[in-house]
SEZA-38216 format. One record per atom (N, C-alpha, C, O): x, y, z; residue number from 1. Coordinates in pm, 1 decimal, decimal comma. Layout:
BEGIN
+----------+----------+----------+-----+
:        u :        v :        w : pos :
+----------+----------+----------+-----+
:        X :        Y :        Z : NUM :
...
+----------+----------+----------+-----+
***
This chain:
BEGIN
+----------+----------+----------+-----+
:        u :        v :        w : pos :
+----------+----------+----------+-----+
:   1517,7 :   7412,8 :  -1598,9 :   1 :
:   1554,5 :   7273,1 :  -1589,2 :   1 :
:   1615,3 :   7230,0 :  -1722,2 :   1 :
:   1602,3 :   7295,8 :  -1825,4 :   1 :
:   1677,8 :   7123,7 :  -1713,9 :   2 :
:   1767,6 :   7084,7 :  -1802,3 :   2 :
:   1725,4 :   6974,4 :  -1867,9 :   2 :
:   1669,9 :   6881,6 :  -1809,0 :   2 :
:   1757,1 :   6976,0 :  -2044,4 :   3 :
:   1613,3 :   6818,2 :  -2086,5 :   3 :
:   1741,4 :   6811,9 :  -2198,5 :   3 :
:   1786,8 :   6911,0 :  -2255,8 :   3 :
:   1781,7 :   6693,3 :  -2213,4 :   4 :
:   1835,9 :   6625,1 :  -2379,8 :   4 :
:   1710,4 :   6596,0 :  -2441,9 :   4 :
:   1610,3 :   6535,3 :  -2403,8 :   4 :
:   1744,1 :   6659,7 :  -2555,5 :   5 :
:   1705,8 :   6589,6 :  -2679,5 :   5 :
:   1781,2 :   6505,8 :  -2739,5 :   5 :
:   1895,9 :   6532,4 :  -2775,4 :   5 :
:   1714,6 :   6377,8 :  -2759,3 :   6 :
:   1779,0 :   6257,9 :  -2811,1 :   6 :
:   1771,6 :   6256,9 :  -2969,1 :   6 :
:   1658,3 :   6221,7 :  -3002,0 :   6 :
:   1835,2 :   6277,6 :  -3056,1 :   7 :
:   1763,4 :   6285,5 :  -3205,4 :   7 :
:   1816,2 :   6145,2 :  -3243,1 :   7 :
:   1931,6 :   6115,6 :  -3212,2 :   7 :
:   1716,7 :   6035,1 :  -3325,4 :   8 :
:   1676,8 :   5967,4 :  -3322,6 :   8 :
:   1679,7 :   5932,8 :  -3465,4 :   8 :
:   1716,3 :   5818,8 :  -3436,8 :   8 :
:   1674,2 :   5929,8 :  -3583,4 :   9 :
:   1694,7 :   5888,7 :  -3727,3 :   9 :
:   1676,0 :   5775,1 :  -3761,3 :   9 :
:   1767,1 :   5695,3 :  -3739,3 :   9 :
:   1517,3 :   5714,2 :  -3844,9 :  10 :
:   1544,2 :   5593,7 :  -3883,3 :  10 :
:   1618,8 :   5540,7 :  -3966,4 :  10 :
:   1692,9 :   5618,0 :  -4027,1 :  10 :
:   1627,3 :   5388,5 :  -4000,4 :  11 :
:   1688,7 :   5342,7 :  -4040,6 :  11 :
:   1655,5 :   5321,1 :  -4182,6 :  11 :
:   1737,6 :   5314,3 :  -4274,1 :  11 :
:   1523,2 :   5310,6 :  -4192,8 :  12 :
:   1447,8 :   5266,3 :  -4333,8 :  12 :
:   1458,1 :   5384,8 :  -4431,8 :  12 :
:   1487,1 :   5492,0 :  -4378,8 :  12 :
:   1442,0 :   5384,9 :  -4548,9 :  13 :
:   1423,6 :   5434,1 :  -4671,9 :  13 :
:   1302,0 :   5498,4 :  -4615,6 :  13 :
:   1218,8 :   5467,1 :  -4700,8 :  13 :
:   1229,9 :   5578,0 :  -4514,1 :  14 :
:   1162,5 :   5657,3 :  -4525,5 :  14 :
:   1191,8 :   5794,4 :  -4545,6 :  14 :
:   1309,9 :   5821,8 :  -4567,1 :  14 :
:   1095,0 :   5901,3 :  -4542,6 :  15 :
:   1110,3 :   6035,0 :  -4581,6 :  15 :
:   1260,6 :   6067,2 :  -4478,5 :  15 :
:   1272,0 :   6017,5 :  -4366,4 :  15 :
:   1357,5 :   6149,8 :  -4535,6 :  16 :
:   1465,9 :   6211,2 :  -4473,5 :  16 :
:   1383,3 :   6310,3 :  -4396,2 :  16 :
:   1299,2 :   6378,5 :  -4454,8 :  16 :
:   1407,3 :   6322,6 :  -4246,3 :  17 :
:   1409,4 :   6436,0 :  -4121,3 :  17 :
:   1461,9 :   6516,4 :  -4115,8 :  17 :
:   1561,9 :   6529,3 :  -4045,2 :  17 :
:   1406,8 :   6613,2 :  -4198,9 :  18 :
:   1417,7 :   6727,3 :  -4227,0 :  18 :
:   1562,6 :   6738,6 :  -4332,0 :  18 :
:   1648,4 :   6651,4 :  -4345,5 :  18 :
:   1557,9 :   6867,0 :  -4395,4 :  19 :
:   1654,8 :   6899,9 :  -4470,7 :  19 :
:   1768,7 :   6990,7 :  -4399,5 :  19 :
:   1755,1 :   7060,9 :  -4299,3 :  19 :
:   1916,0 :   6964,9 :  -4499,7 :  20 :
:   1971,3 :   7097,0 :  -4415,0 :  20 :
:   1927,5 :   7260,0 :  -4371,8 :  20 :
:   1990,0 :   7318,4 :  -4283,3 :  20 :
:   1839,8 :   7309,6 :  -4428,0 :  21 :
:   1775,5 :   7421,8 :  -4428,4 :  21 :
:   1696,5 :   7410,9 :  -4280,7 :  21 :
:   1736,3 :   7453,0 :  -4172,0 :  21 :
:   1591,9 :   7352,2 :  -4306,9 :  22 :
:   1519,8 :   7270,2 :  -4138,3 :  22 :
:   1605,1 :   7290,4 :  -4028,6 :  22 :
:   1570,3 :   7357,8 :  -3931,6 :  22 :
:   1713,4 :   7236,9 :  -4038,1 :  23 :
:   1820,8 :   7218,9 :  -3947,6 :  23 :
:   1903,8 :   7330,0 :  -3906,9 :  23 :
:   1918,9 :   7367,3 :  -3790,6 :  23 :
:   1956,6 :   7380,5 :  -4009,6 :  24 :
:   1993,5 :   7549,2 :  -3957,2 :  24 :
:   1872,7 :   7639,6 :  -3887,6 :  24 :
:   1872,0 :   7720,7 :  -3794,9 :  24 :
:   1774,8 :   7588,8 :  -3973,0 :  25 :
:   1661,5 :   7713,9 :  -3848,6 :  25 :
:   1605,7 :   7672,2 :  -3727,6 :  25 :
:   1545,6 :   7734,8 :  -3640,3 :  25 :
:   1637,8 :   7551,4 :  -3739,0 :  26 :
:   1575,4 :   7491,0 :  -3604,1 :  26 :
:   1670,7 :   7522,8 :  -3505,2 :  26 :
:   1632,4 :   7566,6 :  -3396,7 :  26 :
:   1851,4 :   7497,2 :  -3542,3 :  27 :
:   1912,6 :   7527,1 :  -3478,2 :  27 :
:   1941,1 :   7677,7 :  -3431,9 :  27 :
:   1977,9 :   7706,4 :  -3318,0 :  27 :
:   1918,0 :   7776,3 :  -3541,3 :  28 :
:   1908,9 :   7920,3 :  -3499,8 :  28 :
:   1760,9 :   7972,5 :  -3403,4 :  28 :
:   1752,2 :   8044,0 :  -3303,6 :  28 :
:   1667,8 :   7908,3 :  -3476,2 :  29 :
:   1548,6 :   7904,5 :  -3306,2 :  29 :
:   1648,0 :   7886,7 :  -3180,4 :  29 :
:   1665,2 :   7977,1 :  -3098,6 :  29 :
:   1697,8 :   7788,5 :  -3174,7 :  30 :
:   1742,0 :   7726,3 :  -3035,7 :  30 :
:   1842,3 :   7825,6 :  -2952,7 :  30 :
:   1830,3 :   7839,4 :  -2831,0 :  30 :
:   1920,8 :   7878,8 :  -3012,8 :  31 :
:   2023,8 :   7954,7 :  -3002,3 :  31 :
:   1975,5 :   8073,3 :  -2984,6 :  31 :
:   2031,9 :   8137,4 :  -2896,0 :  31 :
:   1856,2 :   8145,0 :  -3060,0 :  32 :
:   1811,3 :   8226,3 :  -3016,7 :  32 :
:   1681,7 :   8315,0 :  -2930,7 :  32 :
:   1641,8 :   8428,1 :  -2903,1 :  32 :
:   1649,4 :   8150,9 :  -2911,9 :  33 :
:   1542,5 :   8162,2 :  -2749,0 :  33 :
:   1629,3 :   8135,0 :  -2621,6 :  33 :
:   1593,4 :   8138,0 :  -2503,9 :  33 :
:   1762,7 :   8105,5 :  -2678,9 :  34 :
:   1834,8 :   8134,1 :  -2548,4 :  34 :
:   1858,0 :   8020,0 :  -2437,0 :  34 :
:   1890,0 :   8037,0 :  -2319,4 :  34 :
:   1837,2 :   7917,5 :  -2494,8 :  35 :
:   1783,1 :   7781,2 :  -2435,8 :  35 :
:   1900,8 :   7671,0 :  -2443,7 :  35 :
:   1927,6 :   7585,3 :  -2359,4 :  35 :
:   1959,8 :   7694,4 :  -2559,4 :  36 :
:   2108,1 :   7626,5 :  -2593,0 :  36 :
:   2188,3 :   7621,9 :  -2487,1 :  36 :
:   2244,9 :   7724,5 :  -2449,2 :  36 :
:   2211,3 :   7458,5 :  -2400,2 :  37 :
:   2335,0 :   7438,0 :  -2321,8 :  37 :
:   2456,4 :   7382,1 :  -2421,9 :  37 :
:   2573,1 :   7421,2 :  -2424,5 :  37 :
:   2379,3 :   7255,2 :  -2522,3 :  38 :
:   2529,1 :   7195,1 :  -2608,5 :  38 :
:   2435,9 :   7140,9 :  -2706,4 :  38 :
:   2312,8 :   7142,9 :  -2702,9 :  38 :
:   2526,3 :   7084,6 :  -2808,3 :  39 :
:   2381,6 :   6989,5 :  -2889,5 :  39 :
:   2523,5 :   6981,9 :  -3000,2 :  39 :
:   2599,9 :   7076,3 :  -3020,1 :  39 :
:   2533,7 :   6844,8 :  -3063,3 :  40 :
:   2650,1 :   6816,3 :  -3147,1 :  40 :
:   2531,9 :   6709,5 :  -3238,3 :  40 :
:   2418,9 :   6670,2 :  -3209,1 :  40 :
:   2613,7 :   6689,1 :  -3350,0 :  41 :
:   2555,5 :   6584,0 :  -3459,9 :  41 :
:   2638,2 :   6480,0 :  -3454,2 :  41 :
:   2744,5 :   6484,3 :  -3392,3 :  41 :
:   2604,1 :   6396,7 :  -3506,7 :  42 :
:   2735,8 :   6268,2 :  -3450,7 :  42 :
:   2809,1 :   6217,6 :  -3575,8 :  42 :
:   2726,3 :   6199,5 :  -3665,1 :  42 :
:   2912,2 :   6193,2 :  -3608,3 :  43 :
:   2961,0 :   6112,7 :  -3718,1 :  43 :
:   2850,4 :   5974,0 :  -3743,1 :  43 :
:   2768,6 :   5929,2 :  -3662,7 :  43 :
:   2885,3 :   5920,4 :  -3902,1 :  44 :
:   2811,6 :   5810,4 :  -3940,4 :  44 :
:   2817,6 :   5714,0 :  -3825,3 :  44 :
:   2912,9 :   5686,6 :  -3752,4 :  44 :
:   2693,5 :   5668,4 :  -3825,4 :  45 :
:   2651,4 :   5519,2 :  -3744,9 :  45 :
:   2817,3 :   5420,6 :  -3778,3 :  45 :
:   2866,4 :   5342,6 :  -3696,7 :  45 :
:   2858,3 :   5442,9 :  -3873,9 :  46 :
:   2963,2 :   5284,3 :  -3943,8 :  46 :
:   3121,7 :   5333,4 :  -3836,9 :  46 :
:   3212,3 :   5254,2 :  -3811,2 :  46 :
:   3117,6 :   5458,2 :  -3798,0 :  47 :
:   3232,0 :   5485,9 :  -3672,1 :  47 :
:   3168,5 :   5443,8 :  -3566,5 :  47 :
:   3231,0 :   5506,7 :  -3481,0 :  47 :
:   3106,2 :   5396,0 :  -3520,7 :  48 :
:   3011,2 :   5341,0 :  -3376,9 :  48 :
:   3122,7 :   5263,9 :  -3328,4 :  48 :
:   3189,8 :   5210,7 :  -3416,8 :  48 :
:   3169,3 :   5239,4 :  -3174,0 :  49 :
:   3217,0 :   5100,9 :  -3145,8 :  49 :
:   3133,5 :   5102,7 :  -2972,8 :  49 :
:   3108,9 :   5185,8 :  -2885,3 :  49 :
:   3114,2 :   4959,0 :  -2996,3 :  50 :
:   3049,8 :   4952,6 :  -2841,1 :  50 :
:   3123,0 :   4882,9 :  -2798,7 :  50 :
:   3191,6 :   4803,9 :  -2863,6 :  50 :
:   3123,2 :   4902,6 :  -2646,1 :  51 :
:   3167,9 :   4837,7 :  -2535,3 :  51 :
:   3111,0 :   4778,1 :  -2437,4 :  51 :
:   3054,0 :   4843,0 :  -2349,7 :  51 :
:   3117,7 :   4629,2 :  -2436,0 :  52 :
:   2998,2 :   4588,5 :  -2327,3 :  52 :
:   3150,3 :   4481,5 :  -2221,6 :  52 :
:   3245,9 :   4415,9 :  -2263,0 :  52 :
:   3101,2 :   4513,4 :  -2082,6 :  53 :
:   3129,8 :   4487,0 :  -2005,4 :  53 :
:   3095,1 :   4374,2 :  -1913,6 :  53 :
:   3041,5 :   4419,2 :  -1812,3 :  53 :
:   3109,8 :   4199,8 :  -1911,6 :  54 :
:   3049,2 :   4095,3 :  -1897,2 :  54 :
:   3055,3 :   4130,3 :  -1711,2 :  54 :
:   3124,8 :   4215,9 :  -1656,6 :  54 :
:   2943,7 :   4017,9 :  -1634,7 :  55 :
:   2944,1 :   4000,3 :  -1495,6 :  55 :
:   3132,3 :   4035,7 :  -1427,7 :  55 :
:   3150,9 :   4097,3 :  -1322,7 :  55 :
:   3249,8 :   3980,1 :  -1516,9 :  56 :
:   3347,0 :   3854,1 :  -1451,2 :  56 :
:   3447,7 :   4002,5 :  -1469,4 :  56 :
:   3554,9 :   4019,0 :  -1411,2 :  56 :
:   3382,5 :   4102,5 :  -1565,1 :  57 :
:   3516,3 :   4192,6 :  -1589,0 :  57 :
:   3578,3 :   4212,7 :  -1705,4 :  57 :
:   3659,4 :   4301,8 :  -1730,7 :  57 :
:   3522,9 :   4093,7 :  -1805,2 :  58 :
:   3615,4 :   4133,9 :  -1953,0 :  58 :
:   3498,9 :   4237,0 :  -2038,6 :  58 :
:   3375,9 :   4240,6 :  -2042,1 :  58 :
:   3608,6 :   4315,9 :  -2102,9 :  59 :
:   3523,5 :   4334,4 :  -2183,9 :  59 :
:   3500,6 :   4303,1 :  -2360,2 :  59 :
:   3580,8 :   4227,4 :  -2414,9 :  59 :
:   3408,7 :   4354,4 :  -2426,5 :  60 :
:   3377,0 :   4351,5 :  -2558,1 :  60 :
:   3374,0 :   4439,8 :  -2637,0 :  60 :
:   3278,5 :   4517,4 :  -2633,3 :  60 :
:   3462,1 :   4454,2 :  -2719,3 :  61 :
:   3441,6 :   4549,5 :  -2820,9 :  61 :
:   3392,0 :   4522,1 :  -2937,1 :  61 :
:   3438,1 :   4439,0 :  -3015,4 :  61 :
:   3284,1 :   4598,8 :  -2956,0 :  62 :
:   3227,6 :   4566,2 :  -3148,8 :  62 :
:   3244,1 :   4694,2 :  -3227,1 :  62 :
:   3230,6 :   4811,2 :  -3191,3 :  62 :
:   3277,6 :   4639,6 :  -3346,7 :  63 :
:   3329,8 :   4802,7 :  -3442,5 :  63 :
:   3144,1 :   4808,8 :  -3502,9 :  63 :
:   3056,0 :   4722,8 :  -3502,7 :  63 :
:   3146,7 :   4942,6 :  -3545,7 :  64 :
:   2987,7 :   4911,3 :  -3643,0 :  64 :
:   2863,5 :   4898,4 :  -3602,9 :  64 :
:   2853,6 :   4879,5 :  -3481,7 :  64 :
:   2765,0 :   4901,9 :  -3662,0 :  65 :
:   2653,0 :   4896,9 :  -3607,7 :  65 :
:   2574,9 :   4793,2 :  -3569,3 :  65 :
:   2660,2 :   4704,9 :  -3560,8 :  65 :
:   2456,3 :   4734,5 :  -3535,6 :  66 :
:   2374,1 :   4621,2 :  -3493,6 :  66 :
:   2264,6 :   4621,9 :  -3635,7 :  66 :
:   2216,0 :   4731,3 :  -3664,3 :  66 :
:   2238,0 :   4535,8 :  -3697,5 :  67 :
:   2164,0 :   4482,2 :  -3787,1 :  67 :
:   2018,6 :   4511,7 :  -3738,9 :  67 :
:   1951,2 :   4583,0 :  -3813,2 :  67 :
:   1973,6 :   4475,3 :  -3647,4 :  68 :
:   1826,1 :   4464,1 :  -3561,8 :  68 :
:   1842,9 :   4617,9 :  -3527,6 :  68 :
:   1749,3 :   4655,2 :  -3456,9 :  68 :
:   1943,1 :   4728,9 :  -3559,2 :  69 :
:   1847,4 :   4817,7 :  -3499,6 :  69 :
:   1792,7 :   4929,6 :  -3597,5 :  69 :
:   1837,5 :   4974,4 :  -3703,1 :  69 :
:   1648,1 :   4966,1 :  -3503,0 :  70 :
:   1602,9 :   5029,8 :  -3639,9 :  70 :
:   1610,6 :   5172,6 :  -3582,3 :  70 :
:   1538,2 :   5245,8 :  -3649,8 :  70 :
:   1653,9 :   5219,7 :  -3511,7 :  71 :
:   1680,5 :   5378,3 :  -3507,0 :  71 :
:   1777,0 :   5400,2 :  -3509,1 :  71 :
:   1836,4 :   5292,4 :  -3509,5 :  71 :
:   1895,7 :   5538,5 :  -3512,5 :  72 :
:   1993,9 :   5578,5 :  -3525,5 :  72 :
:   2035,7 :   5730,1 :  -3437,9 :  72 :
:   2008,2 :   5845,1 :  -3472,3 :  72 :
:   2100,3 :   5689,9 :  -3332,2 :  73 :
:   2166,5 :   5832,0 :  -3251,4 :  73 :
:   2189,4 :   5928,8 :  -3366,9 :  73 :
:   2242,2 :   5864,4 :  -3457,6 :  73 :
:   2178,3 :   6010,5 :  -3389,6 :  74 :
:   2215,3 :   6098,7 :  -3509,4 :  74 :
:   2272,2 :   6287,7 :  -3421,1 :  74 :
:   2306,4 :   6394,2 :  -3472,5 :  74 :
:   2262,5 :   6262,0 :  -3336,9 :  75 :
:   2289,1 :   6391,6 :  -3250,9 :  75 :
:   2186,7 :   6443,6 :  -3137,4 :  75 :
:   2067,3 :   6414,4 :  -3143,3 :  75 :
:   2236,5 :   6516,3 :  -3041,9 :  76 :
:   2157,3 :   6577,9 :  -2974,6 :  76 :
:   2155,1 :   6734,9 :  -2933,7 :  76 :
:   2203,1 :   6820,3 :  -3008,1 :  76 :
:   2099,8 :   6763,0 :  -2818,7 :  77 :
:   2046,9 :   6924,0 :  -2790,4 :  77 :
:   2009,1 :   6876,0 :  -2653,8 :  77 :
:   1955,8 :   6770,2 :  -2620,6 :  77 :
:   2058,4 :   7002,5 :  -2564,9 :  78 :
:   2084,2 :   7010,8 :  -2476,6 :  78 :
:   2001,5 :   7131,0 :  -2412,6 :  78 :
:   2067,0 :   7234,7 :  -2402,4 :  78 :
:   1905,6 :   7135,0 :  -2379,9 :  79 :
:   1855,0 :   7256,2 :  -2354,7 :  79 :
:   1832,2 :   7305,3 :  -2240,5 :  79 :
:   1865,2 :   7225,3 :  -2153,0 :  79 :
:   1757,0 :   7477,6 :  -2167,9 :  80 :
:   1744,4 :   7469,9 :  -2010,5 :  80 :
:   1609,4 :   7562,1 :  -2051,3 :  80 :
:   1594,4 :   7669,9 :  -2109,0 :  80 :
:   1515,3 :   7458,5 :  -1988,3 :  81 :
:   1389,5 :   7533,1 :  -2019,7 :  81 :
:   1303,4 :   7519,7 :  -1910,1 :  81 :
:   1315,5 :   7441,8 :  -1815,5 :  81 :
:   1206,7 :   7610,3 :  -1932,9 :  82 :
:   1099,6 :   7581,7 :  -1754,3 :  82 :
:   1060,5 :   7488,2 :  -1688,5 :  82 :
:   1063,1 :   7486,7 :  -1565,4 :  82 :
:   1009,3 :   7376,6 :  -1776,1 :  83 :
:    963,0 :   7280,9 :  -1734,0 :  83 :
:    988,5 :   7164,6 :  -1895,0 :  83 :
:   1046,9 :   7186,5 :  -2001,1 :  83 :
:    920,0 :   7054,3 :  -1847,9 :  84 :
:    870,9 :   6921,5 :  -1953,3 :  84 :
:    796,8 :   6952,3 :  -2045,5 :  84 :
:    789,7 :   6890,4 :  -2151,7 :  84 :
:    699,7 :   7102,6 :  -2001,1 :  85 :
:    596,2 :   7062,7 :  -2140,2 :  85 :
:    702,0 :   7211,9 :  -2278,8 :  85 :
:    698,3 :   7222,6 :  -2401,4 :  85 :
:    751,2 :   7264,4 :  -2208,4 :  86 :
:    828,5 :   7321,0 :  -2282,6 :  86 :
:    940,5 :   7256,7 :  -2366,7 :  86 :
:    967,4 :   7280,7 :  -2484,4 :  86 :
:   1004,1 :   7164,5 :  -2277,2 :  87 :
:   1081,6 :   7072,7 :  -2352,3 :  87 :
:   1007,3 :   6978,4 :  -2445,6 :  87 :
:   1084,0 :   6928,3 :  -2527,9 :  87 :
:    898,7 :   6944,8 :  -2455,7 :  88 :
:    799,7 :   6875,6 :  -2538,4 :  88 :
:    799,1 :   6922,3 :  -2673,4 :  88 :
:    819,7 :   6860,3 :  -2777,7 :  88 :
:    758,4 :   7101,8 :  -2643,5 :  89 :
:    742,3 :   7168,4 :  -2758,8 :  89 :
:    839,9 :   7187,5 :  -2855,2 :  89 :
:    816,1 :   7194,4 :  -2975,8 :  89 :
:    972,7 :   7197,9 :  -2793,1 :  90 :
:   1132,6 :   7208,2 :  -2894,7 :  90 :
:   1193,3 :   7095,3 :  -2916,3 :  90 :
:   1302,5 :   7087,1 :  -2972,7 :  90 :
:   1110,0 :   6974,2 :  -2861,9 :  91 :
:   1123,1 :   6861,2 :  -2916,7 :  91 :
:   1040,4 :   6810,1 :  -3066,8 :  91 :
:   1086,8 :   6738,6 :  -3155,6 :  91 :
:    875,2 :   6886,9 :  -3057,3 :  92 :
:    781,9 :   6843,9 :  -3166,4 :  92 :
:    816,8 :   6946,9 :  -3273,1 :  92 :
:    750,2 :   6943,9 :  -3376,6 :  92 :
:    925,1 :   7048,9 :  -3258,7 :  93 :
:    941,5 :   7162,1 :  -3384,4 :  93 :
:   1092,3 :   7086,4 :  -3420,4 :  93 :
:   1145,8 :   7148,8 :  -3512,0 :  93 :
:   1158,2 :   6994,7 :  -3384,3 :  94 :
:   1265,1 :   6968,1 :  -3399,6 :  94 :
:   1255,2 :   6874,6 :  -3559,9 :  94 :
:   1178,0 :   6779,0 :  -3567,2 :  94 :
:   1322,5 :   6906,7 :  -3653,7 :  95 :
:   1274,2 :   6792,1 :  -3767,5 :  95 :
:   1335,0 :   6636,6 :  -3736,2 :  95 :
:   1298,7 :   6532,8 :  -3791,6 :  95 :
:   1413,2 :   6648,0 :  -3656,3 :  96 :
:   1469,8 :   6459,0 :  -3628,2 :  96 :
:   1346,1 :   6429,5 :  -3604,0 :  96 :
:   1323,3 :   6313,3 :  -3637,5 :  96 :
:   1215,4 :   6506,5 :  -3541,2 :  97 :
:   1117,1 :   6414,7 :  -3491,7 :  97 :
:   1006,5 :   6374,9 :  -3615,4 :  97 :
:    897,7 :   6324,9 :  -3587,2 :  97 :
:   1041,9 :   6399,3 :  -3735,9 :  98 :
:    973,5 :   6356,1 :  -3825,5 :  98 :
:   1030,3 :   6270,5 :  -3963,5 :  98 :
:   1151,2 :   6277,5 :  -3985,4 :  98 :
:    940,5 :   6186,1 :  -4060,9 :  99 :
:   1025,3 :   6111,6 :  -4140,0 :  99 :
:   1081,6 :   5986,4 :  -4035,5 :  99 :
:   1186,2 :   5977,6 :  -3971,1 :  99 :
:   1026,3 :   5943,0 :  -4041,8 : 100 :
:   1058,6 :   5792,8 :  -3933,8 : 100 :
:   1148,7 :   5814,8 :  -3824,8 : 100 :
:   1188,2 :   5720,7 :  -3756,0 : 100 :
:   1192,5 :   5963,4 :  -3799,7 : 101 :
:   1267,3 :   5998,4 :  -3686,9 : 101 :
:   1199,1 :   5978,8 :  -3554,3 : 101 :
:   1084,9 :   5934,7 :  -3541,6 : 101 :
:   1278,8 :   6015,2 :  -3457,1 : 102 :
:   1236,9 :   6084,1 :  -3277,4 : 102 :
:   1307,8 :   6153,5 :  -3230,5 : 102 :
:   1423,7 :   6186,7 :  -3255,6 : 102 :
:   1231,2 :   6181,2 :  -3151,0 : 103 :
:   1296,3 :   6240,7 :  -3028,4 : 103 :
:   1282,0 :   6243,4 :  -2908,3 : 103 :
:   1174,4 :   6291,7 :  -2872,8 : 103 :
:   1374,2 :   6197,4 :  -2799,1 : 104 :
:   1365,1 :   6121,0 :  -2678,1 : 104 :
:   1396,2 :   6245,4 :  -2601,8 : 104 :
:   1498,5 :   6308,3 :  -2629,0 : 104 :
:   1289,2 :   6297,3 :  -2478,7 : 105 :
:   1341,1 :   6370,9 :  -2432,7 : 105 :
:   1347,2 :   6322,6 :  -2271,7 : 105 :
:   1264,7 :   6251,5 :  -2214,3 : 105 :
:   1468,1 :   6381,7 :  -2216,5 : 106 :
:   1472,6 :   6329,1 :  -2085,3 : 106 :
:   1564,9 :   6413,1 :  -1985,9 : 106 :
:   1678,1 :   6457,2 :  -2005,3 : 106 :
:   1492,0 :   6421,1 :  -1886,0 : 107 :
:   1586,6 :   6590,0 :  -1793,5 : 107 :
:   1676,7 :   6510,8 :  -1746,4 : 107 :
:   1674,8 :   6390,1 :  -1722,4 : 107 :
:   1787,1 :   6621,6 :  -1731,3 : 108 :
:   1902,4 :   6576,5 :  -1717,0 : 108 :
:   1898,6 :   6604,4 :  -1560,6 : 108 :
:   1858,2 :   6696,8 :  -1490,1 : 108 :
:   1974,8 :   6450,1 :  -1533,9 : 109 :
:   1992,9 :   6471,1 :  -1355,3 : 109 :
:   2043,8 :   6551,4 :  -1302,8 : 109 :
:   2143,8 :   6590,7 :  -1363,0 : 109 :
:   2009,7 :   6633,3 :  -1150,7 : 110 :
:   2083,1 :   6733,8 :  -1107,9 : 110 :
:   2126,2 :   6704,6 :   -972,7 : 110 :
:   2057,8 :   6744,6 :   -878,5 : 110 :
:   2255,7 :   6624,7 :   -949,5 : 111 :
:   2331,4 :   6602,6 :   -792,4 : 111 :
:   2344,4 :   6685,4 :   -704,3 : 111 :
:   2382,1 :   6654,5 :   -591,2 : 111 :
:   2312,5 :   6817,3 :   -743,8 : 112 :
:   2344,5 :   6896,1 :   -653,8 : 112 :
:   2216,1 :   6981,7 :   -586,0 : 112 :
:   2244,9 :   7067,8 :   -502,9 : 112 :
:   2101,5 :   6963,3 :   -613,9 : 113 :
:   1937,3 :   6967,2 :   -542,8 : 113 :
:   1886,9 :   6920,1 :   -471,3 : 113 :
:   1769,6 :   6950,0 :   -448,5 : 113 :
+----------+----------+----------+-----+
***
């Protein structure tokens, strides 16, 4: 089954989630349990633009980020693993999930089951 990892990065001056080192091995775990569907890092939060779409049809564009928010998309992982509690586990070895980070995990829908 198929689970995103949401990596998650706070916003505050707390401990940095993990180092680049962390991150290469976490990512070479992943790659080499064989589990890797996709997983990208995202450019800075300050390239963000949202698009919100009113009842009537217009829409809104905002460049930048939201003030009120206190987490940060920072990349994800894409994985295909047995079940949830497996996806649990390569979620709690993941370093986004520490240092005021998370990680949101959530199976990815399948239309064709």
């Amino acid at each position: 089954m198929k689970y995103m990892l949401l990596i998650n990065a706070g916003t505050s001056d707390e401990q940095e989630p993990g180092d680049f080192q962390e991150w290469m091995a976490y990512d070479k775990a992943v790659r080499e349990a064989g589990i890797l569907v996709s997983g990208e890092s995202l450019a800075d939060l300050v390239t963000a633009t949202t698009v919100r779409v009113s009842a009537d049809g217009t829409p809104t564009v905002t460049d930048g980020p939201y003030a009120e928010t206190r987490e940060v998309l920072g990349g994800f992982y894409v994985i295909d693993v047995p079940d949830l509690d497996a996806a649990l586990d390569w979620a709690v070895r993941c370093p986004g999930a520490r240092g005021g980070g998370s990680v949101v995990v959530r199976p990815v829908a399948d239309f064709d089951a």
